[in-house]
N, C-alpha and C positions, 0 to 999 in steps of 0.2 A: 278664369281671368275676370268676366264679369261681374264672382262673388267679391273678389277683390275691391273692384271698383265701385260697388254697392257698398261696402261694412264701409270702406273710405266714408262716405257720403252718411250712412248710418250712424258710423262712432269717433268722427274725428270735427266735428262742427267746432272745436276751438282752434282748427286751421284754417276753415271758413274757408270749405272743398267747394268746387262749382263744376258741374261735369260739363262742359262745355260743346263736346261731340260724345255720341253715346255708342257709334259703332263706323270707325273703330273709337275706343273709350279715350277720349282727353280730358284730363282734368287740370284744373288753375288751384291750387291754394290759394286763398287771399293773404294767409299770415300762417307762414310754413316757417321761416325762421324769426326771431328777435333781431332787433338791434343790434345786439352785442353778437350773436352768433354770426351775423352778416360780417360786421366790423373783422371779424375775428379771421376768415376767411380771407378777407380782402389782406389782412398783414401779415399771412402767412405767404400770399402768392408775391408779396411787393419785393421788386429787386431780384427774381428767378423767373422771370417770364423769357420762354426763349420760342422760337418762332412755330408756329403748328405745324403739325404733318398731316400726311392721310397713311393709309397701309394702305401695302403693295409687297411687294416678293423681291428677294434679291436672286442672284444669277444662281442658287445650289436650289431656286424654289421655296425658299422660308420667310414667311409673312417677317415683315421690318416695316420700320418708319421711311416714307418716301415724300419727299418734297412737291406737293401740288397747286394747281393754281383756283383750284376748288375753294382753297382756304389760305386766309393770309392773317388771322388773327394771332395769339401767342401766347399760350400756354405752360403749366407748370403744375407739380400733381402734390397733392397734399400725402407724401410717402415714408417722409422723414422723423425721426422721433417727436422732434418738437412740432409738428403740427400734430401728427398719429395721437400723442400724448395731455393733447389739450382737449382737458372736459367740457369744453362748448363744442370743440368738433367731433368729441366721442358722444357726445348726445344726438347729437342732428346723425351720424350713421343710426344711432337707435332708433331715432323715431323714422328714418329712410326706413329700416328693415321693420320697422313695429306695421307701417305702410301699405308696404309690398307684401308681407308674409313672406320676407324671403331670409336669411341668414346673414348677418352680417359678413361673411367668410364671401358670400356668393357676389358680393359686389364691388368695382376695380377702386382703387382710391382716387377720390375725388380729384378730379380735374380741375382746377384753376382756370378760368381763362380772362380774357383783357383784350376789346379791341378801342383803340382810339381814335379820334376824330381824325376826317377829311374834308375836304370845302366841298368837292361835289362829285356824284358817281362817274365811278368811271377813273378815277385822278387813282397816279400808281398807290399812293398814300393810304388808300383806305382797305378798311380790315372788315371782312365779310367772311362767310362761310358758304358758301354756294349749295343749292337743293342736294340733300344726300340721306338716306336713312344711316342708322347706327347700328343696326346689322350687319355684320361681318361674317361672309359665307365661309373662310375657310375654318372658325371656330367651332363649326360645326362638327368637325373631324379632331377637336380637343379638347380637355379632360373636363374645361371649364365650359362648354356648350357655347352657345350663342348669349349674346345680348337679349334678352326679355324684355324689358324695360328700364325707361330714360326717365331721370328726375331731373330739371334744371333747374337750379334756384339763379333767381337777380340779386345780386349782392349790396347793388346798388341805385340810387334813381338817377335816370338820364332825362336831360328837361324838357318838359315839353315839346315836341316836333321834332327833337333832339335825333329819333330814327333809333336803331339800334333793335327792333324790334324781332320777334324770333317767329318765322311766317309758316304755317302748314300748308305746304302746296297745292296737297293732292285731296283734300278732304273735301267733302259734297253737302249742301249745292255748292259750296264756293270756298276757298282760302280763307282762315280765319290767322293774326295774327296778335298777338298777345306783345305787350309793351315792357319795359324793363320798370321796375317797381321794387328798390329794395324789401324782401322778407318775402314775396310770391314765389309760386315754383309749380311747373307744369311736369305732369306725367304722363309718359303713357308708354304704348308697346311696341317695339318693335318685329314681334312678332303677330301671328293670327293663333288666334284664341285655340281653334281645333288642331290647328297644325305647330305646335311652337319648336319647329326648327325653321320655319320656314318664314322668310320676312313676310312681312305684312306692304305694302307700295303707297297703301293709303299715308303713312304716316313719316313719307319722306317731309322733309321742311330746310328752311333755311336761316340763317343767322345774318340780318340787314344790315347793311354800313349805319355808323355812328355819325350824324352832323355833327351835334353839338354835347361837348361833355366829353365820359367814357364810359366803356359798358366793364363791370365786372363778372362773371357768374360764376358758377358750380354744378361741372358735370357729374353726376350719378349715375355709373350705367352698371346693372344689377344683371347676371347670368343666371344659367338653368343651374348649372353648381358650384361645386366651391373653384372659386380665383385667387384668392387670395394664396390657398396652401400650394395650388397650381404656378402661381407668379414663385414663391416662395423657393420654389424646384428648377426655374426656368424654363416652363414647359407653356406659358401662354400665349410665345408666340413662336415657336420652332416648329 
């Protein structure tokens, strides 16, 4: 994992990589997507955002979507031909997987998400994601392994003091958070380096309420194997 995170920093300087915590490894792009790549993103999610879930298990014991109060933001997944098919968003998967070293196949399609503004915390209106890693233990036990690592990209910029910010809890000496900035995009693992079934705790984080504006991004989350031909069978989440 580390060699990873070093060729990042070695061979990718027109992302304008910043390793920001070295162990466990978070990295910031400063210019991970274009303008247009952003843009593009943001028009495939508009008018299909429908409310987020978390996973949980239904009554036969098979991981499903369950309704939480963890998260009230709203989401929508770039799956369909006409996003799948657009060469701005078949380049940004390639340069996710040129990134990671990992397979284009190994990682879920892109997540859309969207929270919008609230006047002040706490108010039922506002969209947050509460402290959670992106590790999901029952994948452990399918064909697709776990979650490895998260790529978020900001789709878009929220205005200054605006909030929206995406926080690392757990990391030491202290919480570092990182700000929404269309074309940035943060990585890292959710598992530990020597053990990758097993989460990592340091790299729990959270998704802040939006004051002013709205937040767009793009979840990336890359497994130990292929998801795609997995999802394809119906086997990712049964």
């Amino acid at each position: 994992m580390n060699e990873t995170f070093q060729r990042i920093l070695a061979d990718f300087g027109h992302l304008q990589p910043e390793l920001v915590s070295a162990d466990p490894p978070v990295l910031l792009f400063h210019s991970f997507l274009s303008d247009a790549e952003a843009d593009t993103f943001v028009a495939h999610g508009r008018g299909k955002y429908a409310e987020s879930r978390g996973v949980g298990f239904d009554k036969d014991g098979k991981m499903t979507d369950v309704k939480t109060e963890i998260r009230t933001s709203r989401h929508t997944w770039c799956q369909e031909r006409d996003c799948l098919s657009d060469p701005l968003v078949q380049a940004v998967q390639e340069r996710v997987s040129d990134v990671t070293r990992t397979p284009v196949a190994n990682g879920e399609f892109a997540q859309l998400v969207y929270y919008n503004a609230c006047p002040a915390e706490g108010d039922k209106s506002c969209a947050f994601y509460k402290r959670h890693s992106d590790y999901i233990d029952g994948d452990r036990h399918r064909v697709q392994g776990v979650r490895i690592f998260t790529l978020f990209m900001y789709l878009n910029d929220v205005p200054e003091g605006g909030g929206g910010g995406t926080r690392f809890t757990d990391l030491k000496p202290e919480p570092i958070t990182f700000m929404p900035s269309r074309g940035k995009a943060v990585l890292w693992p959710s598992v530990l380096a020597d053990a990758p079934d097993t989460m990592d705790p340091r790299t729990h984080h959270e998704a802040l309420p939006v004051w002013s504006g709205e937040k767009f991004g793009a979840n990336f989350w890359i497994h130990q194997y292929d998801f795609r031909s997995a999802h394809a069978s119906g086997c990712t989440m049964g």
